[in-house]
C-alpha positions as CSV (number, residue, x, y, z in Angstrom):
1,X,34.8,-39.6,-150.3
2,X,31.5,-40.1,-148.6
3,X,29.5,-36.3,-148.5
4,X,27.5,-35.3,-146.2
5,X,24.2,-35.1,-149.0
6,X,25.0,-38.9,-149.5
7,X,24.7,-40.0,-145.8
8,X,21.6,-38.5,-145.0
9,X,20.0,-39.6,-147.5
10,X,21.2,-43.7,-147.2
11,X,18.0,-45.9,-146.9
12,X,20.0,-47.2,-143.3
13,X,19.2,-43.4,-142.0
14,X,17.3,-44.1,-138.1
15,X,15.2,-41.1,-140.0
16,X,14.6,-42.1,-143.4
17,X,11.0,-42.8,-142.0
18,X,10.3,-39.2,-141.3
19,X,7.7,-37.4,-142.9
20,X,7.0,-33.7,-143.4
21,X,4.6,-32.1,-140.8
22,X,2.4,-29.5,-141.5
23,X,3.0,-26.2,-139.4
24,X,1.1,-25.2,-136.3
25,X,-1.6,-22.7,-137.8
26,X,-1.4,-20.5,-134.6
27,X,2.7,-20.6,-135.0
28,X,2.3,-19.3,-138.5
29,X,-0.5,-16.3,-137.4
30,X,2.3,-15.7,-135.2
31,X,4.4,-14.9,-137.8
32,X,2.0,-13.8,-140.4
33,X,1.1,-10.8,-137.9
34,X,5.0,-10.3,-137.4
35,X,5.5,-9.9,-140.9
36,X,2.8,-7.6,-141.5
37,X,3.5,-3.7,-141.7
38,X,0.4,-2.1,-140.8
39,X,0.5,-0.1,-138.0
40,X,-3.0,-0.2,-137.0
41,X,-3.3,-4.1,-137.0
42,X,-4.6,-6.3,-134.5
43,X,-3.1,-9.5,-133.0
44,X,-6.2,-11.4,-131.0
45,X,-4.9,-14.9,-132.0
46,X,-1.6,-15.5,-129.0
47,X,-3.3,-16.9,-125.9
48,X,-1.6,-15.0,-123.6
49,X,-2.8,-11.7,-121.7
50,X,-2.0,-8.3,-122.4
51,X,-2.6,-5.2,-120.7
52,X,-4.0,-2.2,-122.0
53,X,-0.6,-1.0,-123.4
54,X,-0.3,-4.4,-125.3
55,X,2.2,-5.9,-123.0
56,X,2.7,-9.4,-120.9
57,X,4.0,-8.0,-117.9
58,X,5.5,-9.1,-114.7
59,X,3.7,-8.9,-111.6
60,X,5.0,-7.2,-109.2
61,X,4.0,-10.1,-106.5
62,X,6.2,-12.0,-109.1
63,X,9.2,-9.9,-109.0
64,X,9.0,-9.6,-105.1
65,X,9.1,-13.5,-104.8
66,X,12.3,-13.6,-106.6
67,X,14.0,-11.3,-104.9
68,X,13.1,-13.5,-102.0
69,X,14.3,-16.4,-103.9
70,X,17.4,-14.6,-104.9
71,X,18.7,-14.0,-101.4
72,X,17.4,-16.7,-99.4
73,X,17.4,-19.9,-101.8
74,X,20.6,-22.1,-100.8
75,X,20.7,-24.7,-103.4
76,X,19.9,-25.9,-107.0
77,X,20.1,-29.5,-106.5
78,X,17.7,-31.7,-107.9
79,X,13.8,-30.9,-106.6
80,X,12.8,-35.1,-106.8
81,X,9.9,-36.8,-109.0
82,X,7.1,-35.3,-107.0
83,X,8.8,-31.7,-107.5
84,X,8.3,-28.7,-104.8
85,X,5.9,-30.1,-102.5
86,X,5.2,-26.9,-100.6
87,X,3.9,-25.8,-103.7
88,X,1.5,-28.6,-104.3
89,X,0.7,-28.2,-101.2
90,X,-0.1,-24.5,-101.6
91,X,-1.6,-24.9,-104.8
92,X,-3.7,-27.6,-104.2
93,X,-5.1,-25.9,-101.2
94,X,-5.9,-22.9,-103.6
95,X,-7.5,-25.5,-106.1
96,X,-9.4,-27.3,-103.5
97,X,-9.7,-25.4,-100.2
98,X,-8.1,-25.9,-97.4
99,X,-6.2,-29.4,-96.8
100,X,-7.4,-30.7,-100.0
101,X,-11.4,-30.1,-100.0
102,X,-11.4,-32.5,-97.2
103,X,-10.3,-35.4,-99.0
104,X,-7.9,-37.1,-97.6
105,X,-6.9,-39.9,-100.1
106,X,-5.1,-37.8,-103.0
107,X,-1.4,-38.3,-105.3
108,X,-0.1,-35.3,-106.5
109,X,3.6,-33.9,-108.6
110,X,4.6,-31.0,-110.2
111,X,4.9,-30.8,-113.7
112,X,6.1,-29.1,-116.5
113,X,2.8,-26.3,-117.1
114,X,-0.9,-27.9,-117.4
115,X,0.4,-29.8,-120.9
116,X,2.8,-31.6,-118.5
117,X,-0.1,-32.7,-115.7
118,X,-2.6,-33.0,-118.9
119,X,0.1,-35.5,-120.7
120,X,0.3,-37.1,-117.6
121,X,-3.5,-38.1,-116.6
122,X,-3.4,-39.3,-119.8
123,X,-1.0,-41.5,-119.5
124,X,-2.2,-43.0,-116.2
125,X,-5.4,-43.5,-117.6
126,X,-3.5,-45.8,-119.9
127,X,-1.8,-47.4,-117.6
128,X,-5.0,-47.9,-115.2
129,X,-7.3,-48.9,-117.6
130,X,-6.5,-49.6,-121.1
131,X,-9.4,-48.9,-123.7
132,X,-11.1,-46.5,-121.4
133,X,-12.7,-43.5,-123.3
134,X,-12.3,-39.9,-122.8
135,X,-15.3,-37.5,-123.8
136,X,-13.9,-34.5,-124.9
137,X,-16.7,-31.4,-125.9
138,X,-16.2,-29.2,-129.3
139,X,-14.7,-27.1,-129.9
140,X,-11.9,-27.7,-127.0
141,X,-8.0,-26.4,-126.6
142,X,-6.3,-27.5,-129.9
143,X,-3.7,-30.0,-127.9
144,X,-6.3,-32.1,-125.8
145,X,-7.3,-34.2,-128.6
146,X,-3.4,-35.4,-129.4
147,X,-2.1,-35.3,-126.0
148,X,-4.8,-38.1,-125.8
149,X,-4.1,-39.7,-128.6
150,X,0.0,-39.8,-128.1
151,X,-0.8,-41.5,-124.8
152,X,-3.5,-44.2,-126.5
153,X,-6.5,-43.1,-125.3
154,X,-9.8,-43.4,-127.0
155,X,-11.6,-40.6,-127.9
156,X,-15.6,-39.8,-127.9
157,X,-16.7,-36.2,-128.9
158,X,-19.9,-34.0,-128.4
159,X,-20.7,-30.7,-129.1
160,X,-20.3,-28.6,-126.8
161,X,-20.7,-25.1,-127.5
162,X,-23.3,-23.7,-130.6
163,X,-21.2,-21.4,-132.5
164,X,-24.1,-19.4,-134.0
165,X,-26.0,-19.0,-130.7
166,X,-22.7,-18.7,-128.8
167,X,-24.3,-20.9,-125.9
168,X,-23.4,-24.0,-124.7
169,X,-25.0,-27.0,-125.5
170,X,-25.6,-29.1,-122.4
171,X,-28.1,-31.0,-123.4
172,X,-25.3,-32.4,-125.6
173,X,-23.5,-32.8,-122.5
174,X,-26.1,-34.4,-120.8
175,X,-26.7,-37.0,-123.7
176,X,-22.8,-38.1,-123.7
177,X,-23.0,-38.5,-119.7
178,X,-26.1,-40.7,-120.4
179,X,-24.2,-42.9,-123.6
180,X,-21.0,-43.2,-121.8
181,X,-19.8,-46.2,-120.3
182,X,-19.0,-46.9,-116.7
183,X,-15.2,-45.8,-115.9
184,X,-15.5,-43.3,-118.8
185,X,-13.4,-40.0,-118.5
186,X,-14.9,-36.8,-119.4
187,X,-12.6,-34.1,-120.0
188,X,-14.1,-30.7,-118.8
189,X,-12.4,-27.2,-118.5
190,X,-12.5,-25.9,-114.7
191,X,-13.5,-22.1,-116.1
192,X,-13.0,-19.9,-118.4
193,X,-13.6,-22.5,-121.5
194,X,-11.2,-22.2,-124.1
195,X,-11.4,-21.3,-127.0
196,X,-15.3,-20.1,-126.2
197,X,-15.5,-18.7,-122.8
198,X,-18.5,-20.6,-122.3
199,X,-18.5,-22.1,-119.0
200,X,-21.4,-24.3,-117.4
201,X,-23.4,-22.6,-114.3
202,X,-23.1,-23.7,-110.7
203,X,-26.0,-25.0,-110.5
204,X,-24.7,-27.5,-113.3
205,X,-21.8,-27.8,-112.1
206,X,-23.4,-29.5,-109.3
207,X,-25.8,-31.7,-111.2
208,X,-23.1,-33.7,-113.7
209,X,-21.2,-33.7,-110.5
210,X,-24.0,-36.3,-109.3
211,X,-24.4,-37.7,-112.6
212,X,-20.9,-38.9,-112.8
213,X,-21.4,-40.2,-109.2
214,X,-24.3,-41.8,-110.0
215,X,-23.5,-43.3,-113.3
216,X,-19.5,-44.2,-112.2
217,X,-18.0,-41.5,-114.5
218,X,-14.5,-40.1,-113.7
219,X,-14.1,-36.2,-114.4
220,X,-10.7,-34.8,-115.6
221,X,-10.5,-31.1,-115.0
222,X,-8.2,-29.0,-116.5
223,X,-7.9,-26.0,-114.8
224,X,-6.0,-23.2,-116.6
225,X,-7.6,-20.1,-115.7
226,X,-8.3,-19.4,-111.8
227,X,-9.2,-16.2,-110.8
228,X,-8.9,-15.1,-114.3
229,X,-12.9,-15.2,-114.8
230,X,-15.1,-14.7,-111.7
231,X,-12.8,-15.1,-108.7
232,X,-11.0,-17.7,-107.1
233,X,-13.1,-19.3,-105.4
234,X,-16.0,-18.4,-107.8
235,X,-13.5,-20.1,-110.3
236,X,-13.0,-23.3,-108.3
237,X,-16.7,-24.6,-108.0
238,X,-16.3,-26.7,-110.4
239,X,-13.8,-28.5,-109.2
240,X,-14.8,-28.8,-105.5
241,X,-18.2,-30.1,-106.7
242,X,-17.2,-33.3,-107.4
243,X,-15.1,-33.8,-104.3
244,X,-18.0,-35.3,-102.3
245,X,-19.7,-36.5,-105.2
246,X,-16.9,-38.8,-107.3
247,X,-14.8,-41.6,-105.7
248,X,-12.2,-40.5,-108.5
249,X,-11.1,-37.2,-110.2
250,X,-8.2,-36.0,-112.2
251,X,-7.1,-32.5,-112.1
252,X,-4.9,-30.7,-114.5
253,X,-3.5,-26.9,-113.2
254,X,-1.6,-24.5,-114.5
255,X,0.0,-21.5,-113.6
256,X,1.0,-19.7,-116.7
257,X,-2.0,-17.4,-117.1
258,X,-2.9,-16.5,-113.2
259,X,0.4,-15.8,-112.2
260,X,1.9,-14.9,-115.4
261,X,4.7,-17.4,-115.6
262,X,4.4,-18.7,-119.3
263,X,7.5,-19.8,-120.2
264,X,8.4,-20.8,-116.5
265,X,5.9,-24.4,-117.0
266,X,4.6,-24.5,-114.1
267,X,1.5,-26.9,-113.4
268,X,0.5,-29.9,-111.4
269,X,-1.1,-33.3,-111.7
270,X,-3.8,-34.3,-108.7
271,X,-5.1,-37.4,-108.3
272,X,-8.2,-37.8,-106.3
273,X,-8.1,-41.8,-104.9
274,X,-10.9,-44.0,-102.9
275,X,-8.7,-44.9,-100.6
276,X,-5.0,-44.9,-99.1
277,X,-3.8,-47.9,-101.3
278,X,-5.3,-46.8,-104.6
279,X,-3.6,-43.0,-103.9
280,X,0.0,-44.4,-103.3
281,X,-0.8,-47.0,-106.2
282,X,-1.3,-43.9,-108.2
283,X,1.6,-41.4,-106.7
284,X,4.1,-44.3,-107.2
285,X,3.0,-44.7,-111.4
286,X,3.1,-41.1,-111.4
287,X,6.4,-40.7,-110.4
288,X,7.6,-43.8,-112.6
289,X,6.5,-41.7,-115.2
290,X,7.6,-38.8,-114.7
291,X,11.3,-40.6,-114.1
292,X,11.1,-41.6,-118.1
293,X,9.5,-38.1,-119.3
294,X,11.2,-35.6,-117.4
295,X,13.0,-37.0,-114.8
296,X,12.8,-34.2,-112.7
297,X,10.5,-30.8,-112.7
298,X,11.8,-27.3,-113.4
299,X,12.6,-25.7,-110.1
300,X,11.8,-22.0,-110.5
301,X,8.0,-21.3,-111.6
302,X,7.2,-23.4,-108.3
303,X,9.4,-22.1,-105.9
304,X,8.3,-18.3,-107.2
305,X,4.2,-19.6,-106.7
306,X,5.3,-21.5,-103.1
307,X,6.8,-18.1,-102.1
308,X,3.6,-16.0,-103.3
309,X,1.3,-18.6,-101.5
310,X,3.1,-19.1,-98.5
311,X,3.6,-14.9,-97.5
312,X,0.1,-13.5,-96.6
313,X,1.8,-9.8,-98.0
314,X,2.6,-11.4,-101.4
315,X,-0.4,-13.3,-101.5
316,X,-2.6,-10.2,-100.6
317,X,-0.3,-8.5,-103.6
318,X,-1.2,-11.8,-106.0
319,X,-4.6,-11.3,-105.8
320,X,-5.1,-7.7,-106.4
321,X,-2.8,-7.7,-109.4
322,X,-5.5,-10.7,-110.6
323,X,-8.1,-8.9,-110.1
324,X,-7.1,-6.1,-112.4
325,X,-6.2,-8.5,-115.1
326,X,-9.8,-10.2,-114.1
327,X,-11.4,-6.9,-114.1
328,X,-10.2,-5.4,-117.5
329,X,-10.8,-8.9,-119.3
330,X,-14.4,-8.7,-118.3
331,X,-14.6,-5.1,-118.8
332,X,-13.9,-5.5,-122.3
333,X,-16.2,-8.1,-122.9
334,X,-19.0,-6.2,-121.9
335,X,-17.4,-3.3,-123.4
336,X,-17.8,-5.3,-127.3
337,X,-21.0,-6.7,-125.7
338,X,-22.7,-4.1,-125.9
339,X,-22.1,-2.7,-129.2
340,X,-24.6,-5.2,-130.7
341,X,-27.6,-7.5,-129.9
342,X,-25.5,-10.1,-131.8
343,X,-22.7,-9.9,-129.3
344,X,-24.6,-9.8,-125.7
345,X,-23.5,-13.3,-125.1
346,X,-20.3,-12.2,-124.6
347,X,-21.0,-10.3,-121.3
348,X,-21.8,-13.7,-119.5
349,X,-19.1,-15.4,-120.6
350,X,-15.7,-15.5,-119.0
351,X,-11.6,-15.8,-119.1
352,X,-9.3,-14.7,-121.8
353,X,-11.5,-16.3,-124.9
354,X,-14.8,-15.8,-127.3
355,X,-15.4,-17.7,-130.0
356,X,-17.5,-15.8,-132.6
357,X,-19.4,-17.1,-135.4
358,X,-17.2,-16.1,-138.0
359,X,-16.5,-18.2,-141.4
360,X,-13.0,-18.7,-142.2
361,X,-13.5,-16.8,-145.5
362,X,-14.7,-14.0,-143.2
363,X,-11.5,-14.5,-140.8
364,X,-9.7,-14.5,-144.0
365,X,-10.9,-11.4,-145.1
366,X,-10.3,-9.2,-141.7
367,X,-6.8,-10.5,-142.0
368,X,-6.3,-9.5,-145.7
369,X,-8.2,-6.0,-145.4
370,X,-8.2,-4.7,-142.1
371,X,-5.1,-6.6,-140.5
372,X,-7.2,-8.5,-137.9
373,X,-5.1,-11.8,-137.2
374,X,-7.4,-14.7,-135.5
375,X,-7.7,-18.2,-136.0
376,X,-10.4,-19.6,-138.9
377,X,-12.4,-21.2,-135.9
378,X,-13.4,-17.5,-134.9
379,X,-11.6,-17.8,-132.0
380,X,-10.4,-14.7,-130.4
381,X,-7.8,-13.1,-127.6
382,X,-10.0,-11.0,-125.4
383,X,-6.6,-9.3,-124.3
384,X,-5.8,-8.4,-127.7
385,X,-8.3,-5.7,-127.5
386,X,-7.9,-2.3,-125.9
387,X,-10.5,0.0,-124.9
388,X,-9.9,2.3,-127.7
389,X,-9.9,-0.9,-130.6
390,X,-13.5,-2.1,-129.1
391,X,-15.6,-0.3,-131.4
392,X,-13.5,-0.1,-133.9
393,X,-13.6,-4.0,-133.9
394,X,-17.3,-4.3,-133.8
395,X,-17.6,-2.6,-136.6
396,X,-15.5,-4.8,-138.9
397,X,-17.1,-7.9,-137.9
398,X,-20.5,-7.1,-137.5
399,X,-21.7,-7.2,-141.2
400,X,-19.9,-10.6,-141.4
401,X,-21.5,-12.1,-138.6
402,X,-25.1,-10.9,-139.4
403,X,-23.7,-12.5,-143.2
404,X,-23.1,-15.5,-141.5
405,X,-26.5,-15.4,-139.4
406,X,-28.7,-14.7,-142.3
C-alpha cells in the first residue's frame, strides 16, 4: 500500500523542485506584535491608516455608496477585461483632470489594487520593448523591485533618499536621468514616497518632467497616496507634469489608502500613447494580459469608488473624510517634529511614512525593551502614533538616533 508520506516525496512529484522561502519580514512583525503581551506597545510597522483610536475604519462616504449599490445594482455578471469603465473614467479624471489632462491618446483597465496595474506596466514594458531598463530610487516599496523582476525587466538603482539627513537626494536623481538610456523607464512615486515620505518639490517635478522629454525617458508613476499628503490636486502635480512634456507615461493608482478599501484591490493601469494606433496597440496587450492573469477584475471596490465619484453629495462626503485622515497624518508629523532639531525634517514631508535613521540593532532594541515594532530599515507607520504616544516616542528613539549620528 502506497502512503501518503511515500507519494509526496517520489522524485516524479511536479513539486519536488520546490524550495523553502524565507518569510515576509513585515508578515512576521505582524505576528511578532500579535504575540506580544505588553499593553503599552506600539505597532508602527502595517502600512495601513489608523485613527486616533487605533482603528481602520469605514468611511462613511464608503458605507453610503453601498447602500446605493445594495438597492440599485441589478447584476453580478462578468465586468469585462477593461473592468468598470465609469470608474476609470472617474478616476482617471481625478488623476489627471478633467477628460484625461487633455490627452487624448490614452489605454486604460481596472485592476486588482496598484500591485495589479504595477504587475501590469511591467509586463507591457516587456512585451514592448525587451531589455529596457527600469530606474528604480532607494530605498523604494519592498515589492517594486520583484514585481519587475517576475516580469523580466532590468533593473538600475540610485539613491534616492539620505537616511542620515532624511532628504532626498536629487542630484542622484539627476545623475541617473543623465546615465540612462533613451526609452529607459524610471519608476517614481506620485506623492507621499514610501517608505520615506520624501517627495520631490513642484518645481522639480516640473524640471525631470522636461528632462525625460528631452532626453526620450518614459516615467512610470505609481500613485498610491492622493489626497493623503497635501491635497488632491496638490497631490497630482506630479503626474500632470509630464502630460505635456512626455510622448509616453505609465501610471499605476490605487485606491486602498484614499478611500480605505484595502482588501477590496482596487486600482488601475493608464497608459499614456503618442497617438491613436499606439493607444489601442497598447489597450488591446493590456487586455490580452489581463485575459491570462485575472481574466476578469473584482467588481466591488470599483463600483463603490464610481458611486463616490459620480454623486457630487458623496463626493463632497469623500473628501472631507480625507481631509481629516490628511490632517491628523500631518498633524502628527509636526507633532514628533518638533520634539527635536533631529526630527524637523519630518514636518515637510508627507503621506503615511518616515523613514528614520535608525540601525537595525537600535530597531531591535525598541522592540525587545520598549515594545516598539518597525521594520530594521527605520521605516515607520505615521498612523501608528497617537497624540498621546508622540512624546513618549521621541523620547525612546532620540538617544539612538543622536548614537547613530555621532
Amino acid at each position: 500500500m502506497t502512503t501518503i508520506a511515500a507519494i509526496s516525496a517520489s522524485p516524479s512529484s511536479p513539486f519536488a523542485g520546490l524550495h523553502h522561502q524565507p518569510g515576509d519580514a513585515l508578515l512576521s512583525l505582524i505576528a511578532s506584535y500579535a504575540a506580544d503581551p505588553r499593553s503599552d506597545k506600539m505597532d508602527l510597522g502595517v502600512g495601513i491608516y489608523r485613527d486616533e483610536q487605533g482603528n481602520t475604519p469605514v468611511l462613511q462616504s464608503v458605507k453610503l455608496a453601498e447602500q446605493q449599490l445594495m438597492q440599485e445594482q441589478g447584476t453580478k455578471s462578468y465586468l469585462g477585461a477593461e473592468g468598470n469603465k465609469a470608474y476609470v473614467a472617474l478616476l482617471g479624471d481625478l488623476v489627471f483632470g478633467p477628460d484625461m489632462g487633455g490627452r487624448p491618446f490614452h489605454a486604460a483597465l481596472q485592476t486588482p489594487g496598484g500591485t495589479g496595474a504595477l504587475c501590469m506596466g511591467a509586463e507591457l514594458i516587456v512585451r514592448g520593448s525587451p531589455g529596457r531598463s527600469i530606474w528604480l530610487g532607494e530605498p523604494t516599496w519592498p515589492n517594486h523591485a520583484p514585481i519587475f523582476q517576475k516580469a523580466g525587466v532590468p533593473i538600475e538603482r540610485y539613491d534616492y533618499y539620505d537616511v542620515a539627513g532624511m532628504t532626498v537626494r536629487y542630484d542622484a536623481l539627476l545623475q541617473a536621468m543623465e546615465c540612462a538610456q533613451p526609452g529607459d523607464i524610471f519608476l517614481l512615486h506620485g506623492c507621499c514616497h514610501n517608505p520615506t515620505g520624501a517627495d520631490l518639490s513642484p518645481a522639480q517635478w516640473q524640471e525631470i518632467a522636461g528632462i525625460m522629454g528631452a532626453r526620450g525617458l518614459v516615467p512610470f508613476v505609481d500613485l498610491a497616496y492622493q489626497g493623503l499628503g497635501d491635497g488632491l490636486e496638490e497631490d497630482a502635480a506630479g503626474v500632470r507634469a509630464f502630460l505635456n512634456a512626455v510622448p509616453q507615461a505609465i501610471v499605476a493608482v490605487s485606491c486602498s489608502k484614499n478611500f480605505g478599501l484595502y482588501r477590496e484591490r482596487t486600482g488601475a493601469l493608464y497608459v499614456i500613447a503618442d497617438a491613436a494606433d499606439e493607444a489601442a496597440r497598447c489597450l488591446e496587450n493590456l487586455i490580452s494580459l489581463s485575459r491570462v492573469f485575472w481574466s476578469m477584475p473584482p467588481d466591488h471596490g470599483a463600483a463603490v469608488v464610481a458611486a463616490i465619484l459620480a454623486d457630487p453629495s458623496l463626493t463632497a462626503l469623500w473628501q472631507t473624510e480625507l481631509a481629516d485622515m490628511r490632517q491628523r497624518l500631518n498633524g502628527l508629523r509636526a507633532q514628533l517634529a518638533a520634539t527635536h532639531p533631529a526630527l524637523a525634517p519630518l514636518a515637510s514631508q508627507r503621506g503615511m511614512f518616515a523613514t528614520l535613521p535608525l540601525s537595525p540593532e537600535a530597531v531591535g532594541s525598541l522592540r525587545e525593551r520598549f515594545g516598539v515594532y518597525m521594520p530594521l530599515s527605520g521605516r515607520i507607520n505615521i498612523a501608528g502614533l497617537r497624540a498621546e504616544t508622540v512624546s513618549h516616542f521621541a523620547e525612546l528613539i532620540l538617544p539612538l538616533l543622536s548614537r547613530r549620528s555621532a
